[in-house]
VEXDREN-2710 file (C-alpha; in Angstrom, 1 decimal):
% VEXDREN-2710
k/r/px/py/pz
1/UNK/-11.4/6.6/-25.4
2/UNK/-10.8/3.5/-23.1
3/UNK/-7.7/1.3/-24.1
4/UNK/-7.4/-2.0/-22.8
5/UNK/-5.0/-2.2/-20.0
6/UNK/-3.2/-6.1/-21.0
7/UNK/-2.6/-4.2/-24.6
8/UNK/-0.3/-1.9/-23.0
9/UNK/0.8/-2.2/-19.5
10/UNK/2.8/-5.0/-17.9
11/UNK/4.3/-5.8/-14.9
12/UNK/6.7/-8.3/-13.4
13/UNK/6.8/-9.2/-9.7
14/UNK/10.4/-10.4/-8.6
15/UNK/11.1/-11.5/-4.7
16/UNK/14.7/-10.9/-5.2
17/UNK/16.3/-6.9/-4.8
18/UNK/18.4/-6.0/-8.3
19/UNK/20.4/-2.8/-7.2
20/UNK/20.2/0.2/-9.8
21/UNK/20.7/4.1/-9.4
22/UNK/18.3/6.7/-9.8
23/UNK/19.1/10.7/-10.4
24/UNK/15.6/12.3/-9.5
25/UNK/14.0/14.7/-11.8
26/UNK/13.0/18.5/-10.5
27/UNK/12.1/18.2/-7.0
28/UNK/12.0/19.8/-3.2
29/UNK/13.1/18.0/0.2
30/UNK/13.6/14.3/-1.7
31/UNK/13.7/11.9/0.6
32/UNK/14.2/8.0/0.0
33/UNK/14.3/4.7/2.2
34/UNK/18.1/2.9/1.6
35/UNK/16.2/-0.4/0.8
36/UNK/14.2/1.6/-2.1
37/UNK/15.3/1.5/-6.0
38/UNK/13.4/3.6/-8.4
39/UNK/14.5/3.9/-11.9
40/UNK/12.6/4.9/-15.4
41/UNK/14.3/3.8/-18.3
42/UNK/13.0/5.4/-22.0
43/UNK/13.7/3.2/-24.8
44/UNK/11.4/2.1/-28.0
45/UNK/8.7/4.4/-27.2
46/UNK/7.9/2.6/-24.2
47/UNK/8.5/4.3/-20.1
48/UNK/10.0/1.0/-18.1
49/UNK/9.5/1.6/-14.5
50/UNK/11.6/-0.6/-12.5
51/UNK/10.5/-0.4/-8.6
52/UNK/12.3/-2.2/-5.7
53/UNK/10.4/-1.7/-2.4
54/UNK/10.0/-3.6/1.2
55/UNK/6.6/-4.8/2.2
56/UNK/5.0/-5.1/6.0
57/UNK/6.9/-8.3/6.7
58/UNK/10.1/-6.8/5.5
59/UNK/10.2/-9.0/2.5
60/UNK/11.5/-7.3/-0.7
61/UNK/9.5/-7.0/-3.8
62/UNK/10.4/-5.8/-7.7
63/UNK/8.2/-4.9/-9.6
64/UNK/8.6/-3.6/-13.3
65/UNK/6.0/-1.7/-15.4
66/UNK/5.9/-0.9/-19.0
67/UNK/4.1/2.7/-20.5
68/UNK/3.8/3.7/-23.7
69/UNK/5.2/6.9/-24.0
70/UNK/2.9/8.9/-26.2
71/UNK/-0.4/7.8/-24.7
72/UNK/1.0/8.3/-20.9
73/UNK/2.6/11.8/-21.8
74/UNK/-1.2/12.9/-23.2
75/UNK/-3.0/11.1/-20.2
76/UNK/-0.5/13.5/-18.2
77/UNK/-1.1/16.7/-20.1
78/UNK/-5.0/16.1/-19.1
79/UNK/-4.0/17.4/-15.6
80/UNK/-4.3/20.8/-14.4
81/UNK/-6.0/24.1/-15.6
82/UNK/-5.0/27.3/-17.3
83/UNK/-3.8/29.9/-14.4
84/UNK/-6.5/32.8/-16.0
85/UNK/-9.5/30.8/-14.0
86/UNK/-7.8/32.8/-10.9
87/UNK/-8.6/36.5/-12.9
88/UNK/-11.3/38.4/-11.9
89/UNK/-14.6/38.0/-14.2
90/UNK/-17.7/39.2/-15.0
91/UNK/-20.5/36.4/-12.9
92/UNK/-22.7/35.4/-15.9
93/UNK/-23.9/31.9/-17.7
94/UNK/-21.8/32.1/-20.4
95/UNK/-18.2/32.5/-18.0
96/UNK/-19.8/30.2/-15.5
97/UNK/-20.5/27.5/-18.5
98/UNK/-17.0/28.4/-19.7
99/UNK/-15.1/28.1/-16.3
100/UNK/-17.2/25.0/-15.0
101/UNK/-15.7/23.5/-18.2
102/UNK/-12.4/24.2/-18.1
103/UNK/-12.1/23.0/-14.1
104/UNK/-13.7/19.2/-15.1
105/UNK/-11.2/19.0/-18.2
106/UNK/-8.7/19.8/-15.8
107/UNK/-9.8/17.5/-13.1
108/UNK/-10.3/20.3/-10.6
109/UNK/-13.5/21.3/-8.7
110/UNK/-14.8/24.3/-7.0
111/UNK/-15.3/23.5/-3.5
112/UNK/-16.6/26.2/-0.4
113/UNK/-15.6/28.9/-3.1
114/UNK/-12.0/27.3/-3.8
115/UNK/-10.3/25.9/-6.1
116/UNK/-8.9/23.0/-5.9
117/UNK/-8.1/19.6/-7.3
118/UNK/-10.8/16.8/-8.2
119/UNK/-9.5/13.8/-6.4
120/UNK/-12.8/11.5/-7.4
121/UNK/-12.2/12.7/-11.1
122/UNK/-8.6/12.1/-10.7
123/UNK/-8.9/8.4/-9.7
124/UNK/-12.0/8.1/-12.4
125/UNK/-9.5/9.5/-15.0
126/UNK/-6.4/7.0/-14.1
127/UNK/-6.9/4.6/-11.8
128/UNK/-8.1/1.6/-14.3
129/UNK/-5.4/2.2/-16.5
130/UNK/-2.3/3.2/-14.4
131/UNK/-3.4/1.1/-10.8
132/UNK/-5.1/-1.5/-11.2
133/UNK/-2.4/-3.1/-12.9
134/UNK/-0.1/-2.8/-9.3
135/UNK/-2.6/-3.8/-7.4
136/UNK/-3.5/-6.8/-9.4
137/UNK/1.1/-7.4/-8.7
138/UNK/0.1/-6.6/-4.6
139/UNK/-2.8/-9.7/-5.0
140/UNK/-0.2/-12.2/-7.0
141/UNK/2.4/-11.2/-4.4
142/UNK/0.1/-11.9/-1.4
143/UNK/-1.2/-15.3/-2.6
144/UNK/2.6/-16.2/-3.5
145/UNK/2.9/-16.0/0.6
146/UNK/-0.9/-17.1/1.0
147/UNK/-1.3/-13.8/3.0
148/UNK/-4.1/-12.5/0.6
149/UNK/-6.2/-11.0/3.4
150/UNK/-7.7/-7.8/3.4
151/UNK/-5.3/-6.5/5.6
152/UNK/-2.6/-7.3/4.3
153/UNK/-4.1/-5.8/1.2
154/UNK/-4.3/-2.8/2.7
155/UNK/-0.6/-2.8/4.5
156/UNK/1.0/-3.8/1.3
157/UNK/-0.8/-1.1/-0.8
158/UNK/0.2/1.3/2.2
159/UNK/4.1/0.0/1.6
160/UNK/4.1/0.1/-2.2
161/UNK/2.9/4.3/-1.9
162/UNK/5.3/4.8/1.2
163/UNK/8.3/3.2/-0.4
164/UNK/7.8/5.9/-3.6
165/UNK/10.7/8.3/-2.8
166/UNK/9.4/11.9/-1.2
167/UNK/9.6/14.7/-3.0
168/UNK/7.8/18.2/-3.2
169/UNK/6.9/18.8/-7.4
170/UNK/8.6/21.8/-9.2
171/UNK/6.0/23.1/-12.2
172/UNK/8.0/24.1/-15.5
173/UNK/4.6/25.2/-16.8
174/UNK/4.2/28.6/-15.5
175/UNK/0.6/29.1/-17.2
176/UNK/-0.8/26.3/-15.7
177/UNK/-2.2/25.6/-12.4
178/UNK/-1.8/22.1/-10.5
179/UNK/-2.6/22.4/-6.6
180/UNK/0.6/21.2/-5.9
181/UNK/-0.6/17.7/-7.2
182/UNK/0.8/15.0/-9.3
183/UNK/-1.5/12.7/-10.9
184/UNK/-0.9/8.9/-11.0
185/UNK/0.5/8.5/-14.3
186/UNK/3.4/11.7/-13.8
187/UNK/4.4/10.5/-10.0
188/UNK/5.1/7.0/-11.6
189/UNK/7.2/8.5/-14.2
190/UNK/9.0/10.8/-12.2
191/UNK/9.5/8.8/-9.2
192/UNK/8.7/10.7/-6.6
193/UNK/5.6/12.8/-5.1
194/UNK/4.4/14.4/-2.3
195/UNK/1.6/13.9/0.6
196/UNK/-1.8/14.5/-1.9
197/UNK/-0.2/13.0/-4.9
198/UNK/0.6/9.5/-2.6
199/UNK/-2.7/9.5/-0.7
200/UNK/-4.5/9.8/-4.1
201/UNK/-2.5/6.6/-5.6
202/UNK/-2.7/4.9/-2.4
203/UNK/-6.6/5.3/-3.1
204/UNK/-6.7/4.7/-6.5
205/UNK/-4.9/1.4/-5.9
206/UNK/-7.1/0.7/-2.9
207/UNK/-10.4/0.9/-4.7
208/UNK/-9.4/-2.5/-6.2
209/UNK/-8.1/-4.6/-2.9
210/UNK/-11.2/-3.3/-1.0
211/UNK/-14.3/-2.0/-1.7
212/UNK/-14.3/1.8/-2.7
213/UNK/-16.7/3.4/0.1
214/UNK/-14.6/1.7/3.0
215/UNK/-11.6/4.4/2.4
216/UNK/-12.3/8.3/3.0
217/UNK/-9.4/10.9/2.3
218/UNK/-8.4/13.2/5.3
219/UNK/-8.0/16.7/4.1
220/UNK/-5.8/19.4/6.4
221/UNK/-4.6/22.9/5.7
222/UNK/-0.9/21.6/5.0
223/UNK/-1.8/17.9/4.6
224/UNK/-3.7/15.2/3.2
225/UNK/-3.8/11.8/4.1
226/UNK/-6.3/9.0/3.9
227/UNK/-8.6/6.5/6.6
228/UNK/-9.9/3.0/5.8
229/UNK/-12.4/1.1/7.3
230/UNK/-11.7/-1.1/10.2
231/UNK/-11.8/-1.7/14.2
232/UNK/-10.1/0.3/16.8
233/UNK/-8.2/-0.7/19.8
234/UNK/-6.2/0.7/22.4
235/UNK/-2.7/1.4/20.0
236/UNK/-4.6/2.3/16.6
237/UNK/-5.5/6.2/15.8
238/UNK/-9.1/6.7/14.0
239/UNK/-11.6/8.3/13.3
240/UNK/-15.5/7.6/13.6
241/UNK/-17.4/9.2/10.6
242/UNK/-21.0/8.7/10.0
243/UNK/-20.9/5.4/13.1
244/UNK/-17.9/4.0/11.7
245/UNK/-14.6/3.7/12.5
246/UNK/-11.8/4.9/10.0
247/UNK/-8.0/3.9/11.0
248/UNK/-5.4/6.7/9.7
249/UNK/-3.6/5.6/6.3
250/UNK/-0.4/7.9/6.5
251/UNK/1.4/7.2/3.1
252/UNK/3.5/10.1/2.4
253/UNK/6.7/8.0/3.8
254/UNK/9.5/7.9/3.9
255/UNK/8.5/6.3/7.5
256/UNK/6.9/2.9/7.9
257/UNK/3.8/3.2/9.5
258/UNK/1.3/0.8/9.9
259/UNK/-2.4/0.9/8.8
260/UNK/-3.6/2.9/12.4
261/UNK/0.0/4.5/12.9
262/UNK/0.3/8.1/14.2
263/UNK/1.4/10.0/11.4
264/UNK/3.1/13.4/11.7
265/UNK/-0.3/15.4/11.0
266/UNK/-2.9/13.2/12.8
267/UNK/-4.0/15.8/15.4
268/UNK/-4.6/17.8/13.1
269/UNK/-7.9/19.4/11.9
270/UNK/-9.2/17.7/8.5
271/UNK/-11.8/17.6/6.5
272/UNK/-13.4/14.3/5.6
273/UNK/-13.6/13.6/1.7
274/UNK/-15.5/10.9/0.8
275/UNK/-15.1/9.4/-2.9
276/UNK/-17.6/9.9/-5.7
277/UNK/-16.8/7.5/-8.4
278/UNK/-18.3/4.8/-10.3
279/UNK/-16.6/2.2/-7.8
280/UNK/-15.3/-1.1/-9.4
281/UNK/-15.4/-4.5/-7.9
282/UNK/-12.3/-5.3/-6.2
283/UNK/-10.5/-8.6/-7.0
284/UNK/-12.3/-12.0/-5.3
285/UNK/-9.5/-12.8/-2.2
286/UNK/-7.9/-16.1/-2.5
287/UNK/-6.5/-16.9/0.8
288/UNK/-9.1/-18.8/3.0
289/UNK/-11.3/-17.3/5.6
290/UNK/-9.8/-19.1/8.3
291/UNK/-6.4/-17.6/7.3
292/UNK/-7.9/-14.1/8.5
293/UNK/-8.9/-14.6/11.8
294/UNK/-7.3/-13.7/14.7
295/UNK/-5.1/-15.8/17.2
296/UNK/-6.8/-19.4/17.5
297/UNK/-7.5/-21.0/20.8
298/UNK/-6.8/-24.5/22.2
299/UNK/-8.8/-27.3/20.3
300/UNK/-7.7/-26.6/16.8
301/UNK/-8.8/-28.6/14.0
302/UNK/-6.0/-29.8/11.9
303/UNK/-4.2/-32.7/9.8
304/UNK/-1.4/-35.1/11.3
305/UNK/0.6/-33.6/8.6
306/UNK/-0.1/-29.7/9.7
307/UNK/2.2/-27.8/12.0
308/UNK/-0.2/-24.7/13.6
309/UNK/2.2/-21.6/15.3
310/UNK/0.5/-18.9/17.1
311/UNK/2.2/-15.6/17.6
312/UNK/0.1/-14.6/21.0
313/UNK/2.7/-11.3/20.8
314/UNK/2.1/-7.8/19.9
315/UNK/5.8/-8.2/18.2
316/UNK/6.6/-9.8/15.1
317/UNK/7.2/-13.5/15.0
318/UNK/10.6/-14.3/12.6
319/UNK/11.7/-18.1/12.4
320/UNK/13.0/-20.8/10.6
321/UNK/11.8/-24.4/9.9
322/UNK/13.7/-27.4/8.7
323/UNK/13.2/-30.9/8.1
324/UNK/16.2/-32.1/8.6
325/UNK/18.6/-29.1/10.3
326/UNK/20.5/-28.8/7.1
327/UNK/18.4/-26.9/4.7
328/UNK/16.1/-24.0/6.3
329/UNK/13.3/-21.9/5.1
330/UNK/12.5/-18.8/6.7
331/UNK/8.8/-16.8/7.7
332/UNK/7.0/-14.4/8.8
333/UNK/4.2/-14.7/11.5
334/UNK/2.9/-11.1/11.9
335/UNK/1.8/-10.0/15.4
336/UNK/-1.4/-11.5/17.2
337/UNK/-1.2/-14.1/13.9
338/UNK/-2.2/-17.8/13.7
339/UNK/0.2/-19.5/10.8
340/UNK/-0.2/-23.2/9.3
341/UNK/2.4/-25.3/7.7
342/UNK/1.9/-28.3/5.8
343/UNK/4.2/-31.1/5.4
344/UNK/4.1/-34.0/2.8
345/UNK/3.1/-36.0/5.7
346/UNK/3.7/-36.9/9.4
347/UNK/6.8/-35.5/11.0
348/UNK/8.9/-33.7/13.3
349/UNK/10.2/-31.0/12.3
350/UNK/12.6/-28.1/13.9
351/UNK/11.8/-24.0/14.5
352/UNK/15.3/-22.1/14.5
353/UNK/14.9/-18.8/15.9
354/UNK/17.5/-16.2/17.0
355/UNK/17.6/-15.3/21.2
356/UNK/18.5/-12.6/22.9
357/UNK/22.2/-12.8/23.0
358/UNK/21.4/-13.6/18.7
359/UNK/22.4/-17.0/19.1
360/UNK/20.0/-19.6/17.3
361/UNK/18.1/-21.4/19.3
362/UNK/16.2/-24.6/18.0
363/UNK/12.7/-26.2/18.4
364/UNK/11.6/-29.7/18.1
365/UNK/8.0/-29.6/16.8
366/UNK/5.6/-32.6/15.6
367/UNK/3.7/-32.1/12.9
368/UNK/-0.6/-32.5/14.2
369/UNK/-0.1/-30.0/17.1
370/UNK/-0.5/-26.8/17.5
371/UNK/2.4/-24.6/19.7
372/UNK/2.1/-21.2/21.1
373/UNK/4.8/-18.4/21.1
374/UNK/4.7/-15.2/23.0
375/UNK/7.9/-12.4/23.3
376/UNK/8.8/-12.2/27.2
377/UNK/9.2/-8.6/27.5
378/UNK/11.6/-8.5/30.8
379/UNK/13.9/-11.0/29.3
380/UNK/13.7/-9.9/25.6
381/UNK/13.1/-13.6/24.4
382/UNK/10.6/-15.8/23.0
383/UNK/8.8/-18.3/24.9
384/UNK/7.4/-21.5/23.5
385/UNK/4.6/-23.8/24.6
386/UNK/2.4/-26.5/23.0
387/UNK/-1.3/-25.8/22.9
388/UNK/-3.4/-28.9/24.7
389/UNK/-5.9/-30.7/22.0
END
């Protein structure tokens, strides 16, 4: 039975951090970023999920998501399989037809002889109803900074999972069997999950930013992570599977790594799983195409009432811009980025930024021109210089 997800899931994206306390429910090694507030509040039949979390910029995000109790708590109890499937018994149809059965009501799968958890069934099962709804809250956020890119899709996505405190699942149910995994809709409630049961809500929230077959889960004997799509460079750890390239997506957390970032486990030997789902379209991106590309060169196109910064840095670029040195509004240029600012019309205009001693140091920019600024490594400092037209 499919419910429609507006009847009964809602969320609320807040740019401001509201400070609440969390106990965690049953759990191993929990671990939790300072920033990070996770509560679950039960009241009127209704789980409220109330999530504070940083993104890739450093910007602080809340987001708050409604449940219903009853429906979530059966969605839950879909998940895992009766520990008997592990007994010895007789190899005929009728126990093959009886144990294939049990194993897809479960979500699990027998694979090379083992058993073992069903991530494509997993995200078929809950990923319309419990993820789309956040990643639909990681596009709205995104366009609220007009960084709605595909990478930042991805980094943001890999933030929201990372954020979720770490914790290894205890099972109450001793009759049941889980591989260790929480499904979507249990590690929201609870607050907390582990390295399979991240990577598979990382995915299941990915599959609607960017399209499905461009992200591939890394399976390894004590780990799972997952690899998307993209290009390699010199910094970056990858993959190349069937002539592509794949950069590492570690989201267990609590560390902050970057799409490409060298997780704990990345020399280690995995297994490539690829997805097998009926993949949905993900949402149409609203930021322009020009907002995507890397660092523009001299010669830019641009209105008299446009201010263009380039970040030509592998660091990132954090300033301030004022019209009048009273009243300042701060951003964030990400590394090897190309930013434009538009003014009501033709102006200067002044960049504060902090130097190395952390005293402010101000710009005085003209709106119509482009200016370039690169981190001088040797004197820990930023360097400004206007681009020729």
């Amino acid at each position: 039975m499919v419910f429609k997800t507006r009847l009964f899931f809602h969320f609320i994206a807040i740019l401001n951090l509201i400070i609440v306390n969390q106990d965690a429910l049953a759990q191993k090694q929990y671990a939790k970023n300072p920033h990070v507030v996770y509560e679950v509040e039960t009241a009127d039949e209704i789980y409220t999920v109330n999530y504070s979390f940083k993104d890739h910029y450093g910007n602080m995000h809340k987001y708050a998501l409604s449940l219903p109790v009853e429906y979530t708590n059966r969605e839950i109890e879909v998940f895992g399989i009766p520990k008997w499937l592990f007994e010895p018994y007789i190899d005929n149809a009728q126990n093959r037809y009886i144990r294939d059965a049990e194993l897809a009501k479960g979500l699990f799968k027998i694979q090379d002889n083992v058993i073992e958890v069903d991530k494509s069934a997993v995200i078929s099962r809950y990923a319309e109803t419990f993820c789309k709804p956040i990643a639909e809250m990681i596009v709205s956020s995104l366009e609220h900074f007009n960084r709605d890119t595909r990478n930042d899709r991805i980094e943001m996505a890999i933030r929201f999972v990372q954020d979720i405190p770490y914790g290894i699942p205890i099972f109450s149910d001793k009759n049941r069997h889980y591989g260790g995994v929480t499904p979507p809709p249990a590690l929201l409630i609870n607050g907390f999950g582990d390295c399979d049961s991240k990577a598979i809500l990382f995915v299941s929230i990915l599959i609607y930013l960017i399209p499905a077959n461009e992200v591939v889960f890394l399976n390894q004997s004590e780990h799972v992570l997952s690899a998307v799509k993209g290009e390699r460079n010199g910094t970056l750890t990858y993959i190349e599977f069937k002539g592509h390239d794949y950069l590492i997506a570690e989201t267990a957390g609590p560390g902050e790594r970057k799409l490409g970032g060298k997780g704990n486990y990345y020399r280690n030997k995995f297994f490539v799983e690829q997805l097998s789902i009926a993949a949905p379209e993900p949402f149409e991106f609203k930021t322009a195409v020009s907002d995507q590309l890397p660092i523009a060169h001299s010669g830019i196109s641009q209105d008299r009432n446009v201010l263009v910064i380039t970040n030509q840095s592998d660091k990132v670029f954090r300033f301030q811009i004022s019209q009048d040195k009273t009243y300042w509004k701060s951003f964030t240029l990400p590394a090897d980025r190309i930013g434009q600012y538009t003014f009501e019309k033709e102006m200067e205009v002044f960049l504060k930024l902090s130097d190395k001693t952390g005293n402010p140091e101000v710009y005085e920019l003209q709106t119509g021109n482009s200016y370039k600024f690169s981190f001088n490594s040797r004197n820990k400092g930023w360097v400004a210089e206007q681009i020729e037209k």
